[in-house]
N, C-alpha and C positions, 0 to 999 in steps of 0.2 A: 792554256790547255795543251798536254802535248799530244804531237800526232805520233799513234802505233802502228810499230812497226807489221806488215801482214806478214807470217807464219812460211815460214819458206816449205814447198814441197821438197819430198827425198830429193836428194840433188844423185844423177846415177855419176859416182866415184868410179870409173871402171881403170885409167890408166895409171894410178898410184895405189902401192899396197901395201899391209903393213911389214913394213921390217927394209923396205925400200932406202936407196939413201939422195936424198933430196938437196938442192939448194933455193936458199929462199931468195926470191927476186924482186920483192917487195917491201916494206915494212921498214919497222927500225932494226930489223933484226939483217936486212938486205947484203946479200954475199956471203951467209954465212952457211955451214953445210951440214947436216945431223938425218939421226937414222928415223924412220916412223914408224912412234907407237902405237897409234889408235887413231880410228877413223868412227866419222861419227857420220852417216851416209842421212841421216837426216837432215841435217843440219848443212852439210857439206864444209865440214872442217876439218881440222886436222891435228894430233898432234904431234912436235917432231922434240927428240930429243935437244935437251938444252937450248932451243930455242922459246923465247917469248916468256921469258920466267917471272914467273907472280910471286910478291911474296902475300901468304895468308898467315892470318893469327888464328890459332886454333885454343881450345879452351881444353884444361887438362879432363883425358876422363878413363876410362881403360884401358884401353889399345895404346893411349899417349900419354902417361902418366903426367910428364912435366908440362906438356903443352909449348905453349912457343909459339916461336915464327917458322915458319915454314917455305922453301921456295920450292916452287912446282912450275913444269911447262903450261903453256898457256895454248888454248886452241888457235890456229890461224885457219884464213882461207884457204882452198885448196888451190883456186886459183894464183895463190900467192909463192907456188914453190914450184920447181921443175926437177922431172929425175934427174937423176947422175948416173951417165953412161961412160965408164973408164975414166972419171974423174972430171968431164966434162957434160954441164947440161945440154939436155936434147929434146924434141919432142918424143913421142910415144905415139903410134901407130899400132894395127892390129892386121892379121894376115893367117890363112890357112894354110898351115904345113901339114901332110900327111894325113888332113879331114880333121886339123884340131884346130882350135881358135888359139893363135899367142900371139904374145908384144913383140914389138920391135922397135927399136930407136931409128929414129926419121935420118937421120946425122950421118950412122956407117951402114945401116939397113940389117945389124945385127939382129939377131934374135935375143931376148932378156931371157924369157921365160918358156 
């Protein structure tokens, strides 16, 4: 019998965000570097261009006449990737300038955002 998995709560995603450019530090995919499209704050995944690529078989029907194979990014963990701050990863911290909440790379103590 297999044991199920328990249902993860919202996981809060707050220092990675979409359109970010990340390197992955884990996985098979490890060292490699790509922008992020979608987060799934459920779940707490991610997903980053051209990394973790699936291929799927799709069956032909409107939208894709010919059908096929398909290759699409695949979701990772969030824990499994770090921003890129000037081409170098870093942590991400948070800090009030001027009564506003933004990021900061731990690394030069710039401000991102």
């Amino acid at each position: 019998m297999a044991i199920m998995k328990k249902p993860r709560t919202a996981v809060k995603i707050r220092k990675i965000k979409k359109g970010d450019m990340v390197k992955i530090i884990a996985g098979k995919d490890k060292d490699k570097e790509g922008r992020v499209i979608a987060i799934n704050r459920k779940t707490g995944r991610i997903l980053v261009e051209g990394i973790n690529m699936l291929t799927k078989h799709t069956k032909p029907s409107m939208t894709n006449q010919q059908g096929g194979i398909v290759h699409q990014e695949g979701p990772i963990d969030v824990s499994n990737v770090m921003y890129l701050h000037k081409g170098k990863p870093t942590r991400i911290g948070f800090k009030f300038e001027n009564g506003k909440k933004v990021r900061y790379a731990k690394s030069t103590g710039e401000i991102i955002d």
